[in-house]
BAVO-945525 format. One record per atom (N, C-alpha, C): residue number from 1; atom name; x, y, z. Coordinates in Angstrom, 3 decimals. Each point is the difference from the previous one (the first is absolute). Example, Ala and Ser with C-alpha at 12.3 -4.5 7.8 and 13.67 -1.06 7.14 Angstrom:
> num	atomo	x	y	z
> 1	N	13.190	-5.690	7.800
> 1	CA	-0.890	1.190	0.000
> 1	C	0.900	1.200	0.000
> 2	N	-0.350	1.050	-0.720
> 2	CA	0.820	1.190	0.060
> 2	C	-0.770	1.090	0.730
This chain:
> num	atomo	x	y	z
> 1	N	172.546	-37.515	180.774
> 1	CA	-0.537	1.331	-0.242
> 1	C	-1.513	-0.015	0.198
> 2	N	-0.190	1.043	0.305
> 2	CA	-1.629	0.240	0.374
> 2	C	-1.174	-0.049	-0.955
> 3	N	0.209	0.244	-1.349
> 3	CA	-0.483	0.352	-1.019
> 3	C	0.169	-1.405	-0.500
> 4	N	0.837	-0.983	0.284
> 4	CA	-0.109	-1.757	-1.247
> 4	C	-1.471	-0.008	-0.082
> 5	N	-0.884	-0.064	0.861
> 5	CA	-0.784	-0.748	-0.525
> 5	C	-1.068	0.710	-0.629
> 6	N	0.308	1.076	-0.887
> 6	CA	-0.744	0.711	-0.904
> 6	C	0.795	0.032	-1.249
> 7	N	1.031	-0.960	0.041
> 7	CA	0.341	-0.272	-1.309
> 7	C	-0.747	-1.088	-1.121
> 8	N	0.271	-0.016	-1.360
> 8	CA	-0.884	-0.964	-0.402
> 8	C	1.126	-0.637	-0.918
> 9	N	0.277	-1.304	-0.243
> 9	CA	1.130	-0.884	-0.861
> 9	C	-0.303	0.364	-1.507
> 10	N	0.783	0.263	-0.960
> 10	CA	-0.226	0.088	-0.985
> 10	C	0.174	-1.626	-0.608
> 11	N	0.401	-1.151	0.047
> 11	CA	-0.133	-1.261	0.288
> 11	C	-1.339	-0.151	-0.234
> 12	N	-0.664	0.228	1.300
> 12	CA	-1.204	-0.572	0.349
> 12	C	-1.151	1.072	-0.529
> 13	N	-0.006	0.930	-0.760
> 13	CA	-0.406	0.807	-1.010
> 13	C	-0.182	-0.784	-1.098
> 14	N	0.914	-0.411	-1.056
> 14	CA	0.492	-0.575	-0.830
> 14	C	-0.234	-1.497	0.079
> 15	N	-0.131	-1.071	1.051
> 15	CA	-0.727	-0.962	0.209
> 15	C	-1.780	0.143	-0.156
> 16	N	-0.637	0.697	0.683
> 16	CA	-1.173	0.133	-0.200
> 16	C	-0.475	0.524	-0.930
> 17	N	0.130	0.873	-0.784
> 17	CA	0.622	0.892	-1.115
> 17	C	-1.362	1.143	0.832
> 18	N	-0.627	0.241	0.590
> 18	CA	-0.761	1.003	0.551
> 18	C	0.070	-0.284	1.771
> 19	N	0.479	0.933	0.709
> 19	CA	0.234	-0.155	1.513
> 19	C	-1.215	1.006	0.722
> 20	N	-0.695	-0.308	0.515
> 20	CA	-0.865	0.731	1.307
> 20	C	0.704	0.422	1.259
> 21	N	-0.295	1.558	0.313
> 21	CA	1.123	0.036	0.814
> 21	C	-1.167	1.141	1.040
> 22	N	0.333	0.221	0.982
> 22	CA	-1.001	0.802	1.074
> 22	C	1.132	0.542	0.921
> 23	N	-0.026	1.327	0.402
> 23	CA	0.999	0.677	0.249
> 23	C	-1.543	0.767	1.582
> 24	N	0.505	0.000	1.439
> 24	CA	-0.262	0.312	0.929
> 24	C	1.158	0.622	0.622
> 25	N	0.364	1.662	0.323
> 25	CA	0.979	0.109	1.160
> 25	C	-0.087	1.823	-0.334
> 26	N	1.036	0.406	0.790
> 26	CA	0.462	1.424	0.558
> 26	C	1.255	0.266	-0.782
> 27	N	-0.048	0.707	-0.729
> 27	CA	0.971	0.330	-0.496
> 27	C	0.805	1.398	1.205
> 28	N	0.980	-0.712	0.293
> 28	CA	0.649	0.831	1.122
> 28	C	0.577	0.689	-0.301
> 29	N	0.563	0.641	-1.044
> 29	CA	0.877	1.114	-0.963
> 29	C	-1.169	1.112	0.046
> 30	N	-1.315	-0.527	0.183
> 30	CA	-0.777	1.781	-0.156
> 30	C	-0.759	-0.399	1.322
> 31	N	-0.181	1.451	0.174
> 31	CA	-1.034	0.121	1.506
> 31	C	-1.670	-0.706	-0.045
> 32	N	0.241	-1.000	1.238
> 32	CA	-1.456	-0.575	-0.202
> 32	C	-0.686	-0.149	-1.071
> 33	N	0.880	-1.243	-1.242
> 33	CA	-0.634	0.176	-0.999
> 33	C	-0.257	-1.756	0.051
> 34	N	-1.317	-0.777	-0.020
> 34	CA	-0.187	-1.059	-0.610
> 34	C	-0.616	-0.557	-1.251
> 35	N	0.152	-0.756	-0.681
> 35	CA	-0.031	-0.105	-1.160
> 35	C	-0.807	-1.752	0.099
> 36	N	-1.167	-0.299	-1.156
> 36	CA	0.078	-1.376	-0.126
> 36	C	-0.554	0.052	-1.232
> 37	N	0.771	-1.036	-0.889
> 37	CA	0.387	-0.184	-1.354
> 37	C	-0.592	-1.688	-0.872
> 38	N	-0.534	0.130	-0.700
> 38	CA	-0.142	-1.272	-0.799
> 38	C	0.518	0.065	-1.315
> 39	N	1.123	-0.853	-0.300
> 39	CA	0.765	0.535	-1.161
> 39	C	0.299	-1.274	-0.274
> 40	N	0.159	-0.151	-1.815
> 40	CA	-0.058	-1.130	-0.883
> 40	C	1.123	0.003	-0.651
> 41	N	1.154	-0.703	0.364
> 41	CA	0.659	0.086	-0.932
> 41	C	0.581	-1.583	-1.525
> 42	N	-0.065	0.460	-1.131
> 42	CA	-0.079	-0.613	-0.759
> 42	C	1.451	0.074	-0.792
> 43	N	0.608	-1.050	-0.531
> 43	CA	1.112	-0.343	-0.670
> 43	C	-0.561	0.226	-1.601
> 44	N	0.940	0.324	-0.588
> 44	CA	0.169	0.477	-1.154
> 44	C	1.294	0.196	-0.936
> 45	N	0.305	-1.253	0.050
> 45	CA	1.390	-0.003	-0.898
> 45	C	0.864	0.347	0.623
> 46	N	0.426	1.341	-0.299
> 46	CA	1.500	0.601	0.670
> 46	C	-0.491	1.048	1.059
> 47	N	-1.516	0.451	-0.059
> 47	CA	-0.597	1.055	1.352
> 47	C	-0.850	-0.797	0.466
> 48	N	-0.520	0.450	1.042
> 48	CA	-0.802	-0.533	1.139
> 48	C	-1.024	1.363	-0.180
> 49	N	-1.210	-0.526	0.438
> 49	CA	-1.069	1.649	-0.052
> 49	C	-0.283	-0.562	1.562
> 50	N	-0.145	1.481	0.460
> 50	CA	-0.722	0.324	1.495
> 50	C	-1.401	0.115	-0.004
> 51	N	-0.893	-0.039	0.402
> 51	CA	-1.625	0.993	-0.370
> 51	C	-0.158	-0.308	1.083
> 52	N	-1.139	0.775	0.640
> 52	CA	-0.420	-0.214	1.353
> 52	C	-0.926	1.394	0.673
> 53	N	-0.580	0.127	0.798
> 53	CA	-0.396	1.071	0.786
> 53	C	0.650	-0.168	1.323
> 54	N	-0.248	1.235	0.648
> 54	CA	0.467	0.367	1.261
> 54	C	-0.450	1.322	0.752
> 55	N	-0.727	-0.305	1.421
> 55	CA	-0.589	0.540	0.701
> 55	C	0.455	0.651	1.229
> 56	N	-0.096	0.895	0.580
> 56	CA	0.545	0.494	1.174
> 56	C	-0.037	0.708	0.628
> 57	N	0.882	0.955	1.250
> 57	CA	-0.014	0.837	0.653
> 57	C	0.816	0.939	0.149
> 58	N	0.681	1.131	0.024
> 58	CA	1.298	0.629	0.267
> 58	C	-0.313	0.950	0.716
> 59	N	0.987	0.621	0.786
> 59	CA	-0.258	1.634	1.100
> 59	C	1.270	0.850	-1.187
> 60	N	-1.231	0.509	-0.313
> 60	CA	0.739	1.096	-0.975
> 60	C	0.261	1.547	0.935
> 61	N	0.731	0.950	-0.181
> 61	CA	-0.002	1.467	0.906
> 61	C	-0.685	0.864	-1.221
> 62	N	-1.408	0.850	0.369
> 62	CA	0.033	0.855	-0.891
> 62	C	0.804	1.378	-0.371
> 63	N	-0.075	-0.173	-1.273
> 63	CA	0.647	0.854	-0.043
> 63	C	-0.202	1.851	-0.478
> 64	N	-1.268	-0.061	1.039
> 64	CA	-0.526	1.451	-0.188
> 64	C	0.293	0.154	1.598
> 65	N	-0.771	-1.111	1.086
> 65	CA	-0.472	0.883	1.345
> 65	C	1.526	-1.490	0.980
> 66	N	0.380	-0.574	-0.620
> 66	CA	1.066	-0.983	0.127
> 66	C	-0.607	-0.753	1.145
> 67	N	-0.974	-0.522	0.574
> 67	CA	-0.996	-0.977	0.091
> 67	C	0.306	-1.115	-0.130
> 68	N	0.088	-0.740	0.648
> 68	CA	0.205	-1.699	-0.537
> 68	C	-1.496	-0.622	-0.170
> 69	N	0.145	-0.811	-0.858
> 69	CA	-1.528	-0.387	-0.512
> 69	C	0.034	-1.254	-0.590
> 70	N	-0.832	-0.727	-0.385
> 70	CA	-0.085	-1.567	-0.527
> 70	C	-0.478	0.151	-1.507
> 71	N	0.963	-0.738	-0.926
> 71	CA	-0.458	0.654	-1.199
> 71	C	-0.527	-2.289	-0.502
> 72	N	-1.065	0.515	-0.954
> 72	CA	0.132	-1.376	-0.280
> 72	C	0.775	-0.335	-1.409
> 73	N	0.682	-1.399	-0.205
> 73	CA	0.387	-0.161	-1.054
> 73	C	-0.592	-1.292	-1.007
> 74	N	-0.175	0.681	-0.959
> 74	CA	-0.987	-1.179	-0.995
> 74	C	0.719	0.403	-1.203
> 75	N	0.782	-1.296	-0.421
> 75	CA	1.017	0.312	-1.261
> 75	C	-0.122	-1.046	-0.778
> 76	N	0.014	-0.667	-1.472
> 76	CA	0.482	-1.335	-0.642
> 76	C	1.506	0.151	-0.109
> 77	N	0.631	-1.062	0.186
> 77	CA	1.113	-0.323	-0.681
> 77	C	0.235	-0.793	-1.560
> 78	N	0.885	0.770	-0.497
> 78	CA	0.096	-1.280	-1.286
> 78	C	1.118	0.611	-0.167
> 79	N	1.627	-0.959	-0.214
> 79	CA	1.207	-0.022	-0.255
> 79	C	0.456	-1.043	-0.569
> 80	N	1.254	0.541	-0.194
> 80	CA	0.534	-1.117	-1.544
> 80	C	1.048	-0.299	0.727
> 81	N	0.638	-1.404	0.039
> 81	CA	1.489	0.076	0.277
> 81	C	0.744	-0.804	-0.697
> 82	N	1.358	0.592	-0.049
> 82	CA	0.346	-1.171	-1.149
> 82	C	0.780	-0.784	0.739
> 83	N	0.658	-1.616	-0.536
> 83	CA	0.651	-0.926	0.719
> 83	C	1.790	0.599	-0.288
> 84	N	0.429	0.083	-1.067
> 84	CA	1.004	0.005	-0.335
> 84	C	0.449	1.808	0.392
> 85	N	0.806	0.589	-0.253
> 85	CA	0.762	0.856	-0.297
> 85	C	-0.894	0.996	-1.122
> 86	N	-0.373	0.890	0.314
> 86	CA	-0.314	0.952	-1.389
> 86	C	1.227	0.428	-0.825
> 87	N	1.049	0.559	0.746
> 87	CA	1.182	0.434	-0.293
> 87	C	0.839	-1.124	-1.361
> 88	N	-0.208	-1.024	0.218
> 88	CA	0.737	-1.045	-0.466
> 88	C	-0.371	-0.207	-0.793
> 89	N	-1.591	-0.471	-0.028
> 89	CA	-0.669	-0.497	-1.167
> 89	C	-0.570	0.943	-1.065
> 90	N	0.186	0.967	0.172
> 90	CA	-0.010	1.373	-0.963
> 90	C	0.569	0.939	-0.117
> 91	N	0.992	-0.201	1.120
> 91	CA	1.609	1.299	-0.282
> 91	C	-0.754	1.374	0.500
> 92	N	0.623	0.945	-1.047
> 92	CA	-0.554	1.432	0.810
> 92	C	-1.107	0.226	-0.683
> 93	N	-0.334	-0.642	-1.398
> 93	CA	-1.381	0.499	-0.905
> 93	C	-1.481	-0.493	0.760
> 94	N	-0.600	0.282	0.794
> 94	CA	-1.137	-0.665	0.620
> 94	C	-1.103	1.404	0.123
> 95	N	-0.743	0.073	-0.984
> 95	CA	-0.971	1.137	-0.236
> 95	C	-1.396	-0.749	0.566
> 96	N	-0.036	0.769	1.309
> 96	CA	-1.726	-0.440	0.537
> 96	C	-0.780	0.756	-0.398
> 97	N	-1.503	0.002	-0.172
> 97	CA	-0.694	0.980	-0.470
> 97	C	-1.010	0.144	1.262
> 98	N	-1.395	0.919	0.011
> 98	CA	-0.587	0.040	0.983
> 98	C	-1.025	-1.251	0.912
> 99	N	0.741	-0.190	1.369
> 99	CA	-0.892	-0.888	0.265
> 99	C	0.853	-1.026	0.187
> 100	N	1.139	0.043	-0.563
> 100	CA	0.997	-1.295	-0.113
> 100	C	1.567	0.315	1.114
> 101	N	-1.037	-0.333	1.294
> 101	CA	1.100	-0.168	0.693
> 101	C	1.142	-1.337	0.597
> 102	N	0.858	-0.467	-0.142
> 102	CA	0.408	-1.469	0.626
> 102	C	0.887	0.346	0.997
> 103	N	0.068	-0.851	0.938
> 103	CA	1.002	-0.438	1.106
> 103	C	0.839	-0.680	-0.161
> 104	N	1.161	0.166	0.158
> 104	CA	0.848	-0.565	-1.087
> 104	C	0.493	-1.128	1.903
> 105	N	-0.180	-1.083	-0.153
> 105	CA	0.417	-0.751	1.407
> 105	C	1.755	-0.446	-0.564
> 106	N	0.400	-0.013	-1.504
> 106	CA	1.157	-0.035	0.210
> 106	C	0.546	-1.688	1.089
> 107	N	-0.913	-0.750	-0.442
> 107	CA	0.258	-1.606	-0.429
> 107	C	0.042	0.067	1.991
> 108	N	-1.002	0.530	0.712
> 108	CA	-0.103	-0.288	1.708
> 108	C	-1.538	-1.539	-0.016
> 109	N	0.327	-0.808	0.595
> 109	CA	-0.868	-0.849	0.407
> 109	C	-1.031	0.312	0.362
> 110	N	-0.345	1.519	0.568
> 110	CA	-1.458	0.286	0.740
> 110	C	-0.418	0.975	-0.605
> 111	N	-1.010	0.697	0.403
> 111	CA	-0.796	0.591	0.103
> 111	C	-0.296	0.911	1.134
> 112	N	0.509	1.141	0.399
> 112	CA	-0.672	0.646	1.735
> 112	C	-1.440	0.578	-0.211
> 113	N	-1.114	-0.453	0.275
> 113	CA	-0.941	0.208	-0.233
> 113	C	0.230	1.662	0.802
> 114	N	0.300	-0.333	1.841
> 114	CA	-0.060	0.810	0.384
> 114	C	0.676	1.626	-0.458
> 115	N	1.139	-0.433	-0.659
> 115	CA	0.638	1.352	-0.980
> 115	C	-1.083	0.644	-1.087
> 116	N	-0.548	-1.052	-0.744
> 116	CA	-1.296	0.360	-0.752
> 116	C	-0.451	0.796	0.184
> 117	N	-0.819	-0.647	1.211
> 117	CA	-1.038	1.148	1.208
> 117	C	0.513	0.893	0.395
> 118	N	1.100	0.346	0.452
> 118	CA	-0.019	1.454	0.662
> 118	C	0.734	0.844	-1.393
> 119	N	0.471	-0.210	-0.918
> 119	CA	-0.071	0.829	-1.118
> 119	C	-1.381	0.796	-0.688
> 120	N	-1.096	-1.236	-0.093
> 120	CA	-1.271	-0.101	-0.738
> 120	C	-0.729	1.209	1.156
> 121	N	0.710	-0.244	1.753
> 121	CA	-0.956	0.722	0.844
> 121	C	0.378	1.680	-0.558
> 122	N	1.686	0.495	-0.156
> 122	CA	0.259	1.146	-0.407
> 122	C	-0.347	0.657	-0.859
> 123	N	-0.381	-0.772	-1.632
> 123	CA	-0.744	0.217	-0.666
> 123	C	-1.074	0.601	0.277
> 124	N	-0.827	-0.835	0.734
> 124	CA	-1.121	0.204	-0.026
> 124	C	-0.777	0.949	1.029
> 125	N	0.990	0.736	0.500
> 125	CA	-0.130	1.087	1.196
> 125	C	-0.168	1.085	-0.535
> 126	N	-1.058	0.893	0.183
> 126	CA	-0.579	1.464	-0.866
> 126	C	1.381	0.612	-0.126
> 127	N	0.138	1.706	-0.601
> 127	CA	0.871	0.439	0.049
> 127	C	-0.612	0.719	0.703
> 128	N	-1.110	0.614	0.264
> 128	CA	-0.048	1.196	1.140
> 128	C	-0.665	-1.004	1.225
> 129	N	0.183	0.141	0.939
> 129	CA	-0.204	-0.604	1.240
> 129	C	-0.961	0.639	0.839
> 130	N	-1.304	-0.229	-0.255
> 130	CA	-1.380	1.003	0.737
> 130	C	-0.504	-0.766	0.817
> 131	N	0.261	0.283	1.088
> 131	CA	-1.519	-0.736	1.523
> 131	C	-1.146	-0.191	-0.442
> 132	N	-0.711	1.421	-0.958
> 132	CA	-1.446	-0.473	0.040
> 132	C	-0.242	1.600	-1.184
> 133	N	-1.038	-0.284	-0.490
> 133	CA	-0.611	1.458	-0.495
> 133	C	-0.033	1.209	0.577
> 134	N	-0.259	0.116	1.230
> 134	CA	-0.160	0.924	0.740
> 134	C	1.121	0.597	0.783
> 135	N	1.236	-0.441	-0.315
> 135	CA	1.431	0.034	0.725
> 135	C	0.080	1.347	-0.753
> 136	N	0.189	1.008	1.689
> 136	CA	0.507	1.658	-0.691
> 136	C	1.129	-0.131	0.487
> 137	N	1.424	-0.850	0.055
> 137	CA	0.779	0.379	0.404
> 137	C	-0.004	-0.100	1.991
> 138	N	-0.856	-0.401	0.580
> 138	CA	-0.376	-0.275	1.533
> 138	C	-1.460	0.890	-0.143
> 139	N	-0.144	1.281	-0.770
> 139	CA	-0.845	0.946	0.490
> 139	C	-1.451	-0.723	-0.775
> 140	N	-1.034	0.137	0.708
> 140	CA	-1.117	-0.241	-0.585
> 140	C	-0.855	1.189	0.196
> 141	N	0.333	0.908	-0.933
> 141	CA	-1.370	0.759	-0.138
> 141	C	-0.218	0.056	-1.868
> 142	N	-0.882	1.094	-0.092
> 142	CA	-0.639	-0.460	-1.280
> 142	C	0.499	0.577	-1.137
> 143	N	-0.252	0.107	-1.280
> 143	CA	0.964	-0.156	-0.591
> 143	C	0.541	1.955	-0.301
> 144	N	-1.329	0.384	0.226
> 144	CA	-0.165	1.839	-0.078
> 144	C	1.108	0.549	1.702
> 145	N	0.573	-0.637	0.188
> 145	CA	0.081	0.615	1.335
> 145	C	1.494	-0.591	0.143
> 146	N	0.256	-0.998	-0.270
> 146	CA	1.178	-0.622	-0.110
> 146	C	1.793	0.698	-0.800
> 147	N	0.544	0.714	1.079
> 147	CA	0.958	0.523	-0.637
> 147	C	1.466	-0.567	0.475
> 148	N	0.652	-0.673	-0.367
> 148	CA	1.216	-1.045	0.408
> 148	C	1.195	0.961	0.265
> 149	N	0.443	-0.217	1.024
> 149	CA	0.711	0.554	0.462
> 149	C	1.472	-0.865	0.248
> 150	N	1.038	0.142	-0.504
> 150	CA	1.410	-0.454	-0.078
> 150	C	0.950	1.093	0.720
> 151	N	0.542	-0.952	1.187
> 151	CA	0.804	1.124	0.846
> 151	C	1.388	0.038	-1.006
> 152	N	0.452	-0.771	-0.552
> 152	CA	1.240	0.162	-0.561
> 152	C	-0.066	1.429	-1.315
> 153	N	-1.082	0.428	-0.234
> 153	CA	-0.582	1.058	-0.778
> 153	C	0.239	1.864	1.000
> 154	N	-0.138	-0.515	1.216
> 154	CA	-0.162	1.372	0.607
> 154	C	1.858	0.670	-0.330
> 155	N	0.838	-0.629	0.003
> 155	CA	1.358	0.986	-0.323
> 155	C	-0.451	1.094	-1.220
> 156	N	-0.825	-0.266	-0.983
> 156	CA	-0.311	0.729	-0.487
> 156	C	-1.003	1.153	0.300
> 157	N	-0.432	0.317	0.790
> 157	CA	-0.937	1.023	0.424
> 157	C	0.956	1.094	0.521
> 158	N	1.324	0.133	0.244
> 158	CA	0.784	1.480	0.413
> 158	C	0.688	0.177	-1.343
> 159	N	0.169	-0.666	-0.891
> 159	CA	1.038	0.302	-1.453
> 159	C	-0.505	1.394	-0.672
> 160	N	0.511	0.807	-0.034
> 160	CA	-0.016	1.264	-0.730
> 160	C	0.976	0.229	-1.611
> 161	N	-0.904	0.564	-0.759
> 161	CA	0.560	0.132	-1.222
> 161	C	0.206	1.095	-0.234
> 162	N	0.865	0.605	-0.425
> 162	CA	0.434	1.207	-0.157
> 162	C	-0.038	0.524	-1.474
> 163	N	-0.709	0.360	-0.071
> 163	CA	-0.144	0.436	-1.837
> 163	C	0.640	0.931	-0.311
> 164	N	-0.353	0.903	-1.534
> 164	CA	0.244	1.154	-0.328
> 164	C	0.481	1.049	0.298
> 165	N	-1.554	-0.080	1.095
> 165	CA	-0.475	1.513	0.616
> 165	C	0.269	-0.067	1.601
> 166	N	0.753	-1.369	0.517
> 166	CA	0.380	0.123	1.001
> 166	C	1.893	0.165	1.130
């Protein structure tokens, strides 16, 4: 598979008891998006902690003038995962509070860093999607003069209402 070698051993986690890990590539699931990552991961009993930063690039579409554009990405990571089963080792009672998220790996040997990353990238993608400040939708004029015009709006300009008195 294409992705092995962005896995990390939970083994060899747990031997070092702190692993250095550096993450370089394209995440090919999103458009022109690269990513490069320095992430620490540390053993801890029954979880493993993630921490790390991560830097990058993506072609986001805006979503006022729908534009393709280069957005940058500057995010930390920090995740919890656990070794064993959550399910098992605490049944259905497992009350997290804020901040307390785990990955439950459910007793897997690795680690996909690269799964990490392109989760951490979705996250970390605005919810409104803007080219730039000045994005009118394609139109650039100013802001007194600027009246947006939506063709899917004109069916309404022949609708007649018939009142009362008509």
């Amino acid at each position: 598979m294409e992705n092995e070698k962005w896995k990390v051993s939970i083994a060899d986690i747990e031997d070092e008891g702190v692993l250095e890990f550096y993450f370089e590539d394209d995440i090919k699931e999103l458009e022109e998006c690269h990513v490069s990552a320095e992430l620490e991961f540390r053993s801890m009993g029954d979880f493993i902690e993630a921490k790390g930063h991560a830097e990058g690039k993506i072609t986001l579409e805006c979503d006022r003038c729908l534009n393709k554009y280069l957005h940058d990405l500057n995010f930390d990571i920090d995740e919890t995962f656990a070794k064993k089963s959550l399910l098992d080792e605490y049944g259905n009672e497992l009350e997290l509070s804020s901040g307390q998220f785990v990955t439950d790996l459910d007793g897997a040997e690795e680690i996909d860093v690269y799964d990490l990353l392109y989760q951490s990238v979705i996250l970390a993608l605005p919810n409104k999607k803007i080219c730039g400040i000045n994005c009118n939708e394609g139109l650039f004029v100013s802001g007194d003069e600027y009246k947006p015009h939506d063709s899917r709006m004109d069916v309404f300009k022949n609708i007649r209402i018939k009142g009362k008195n008509n």
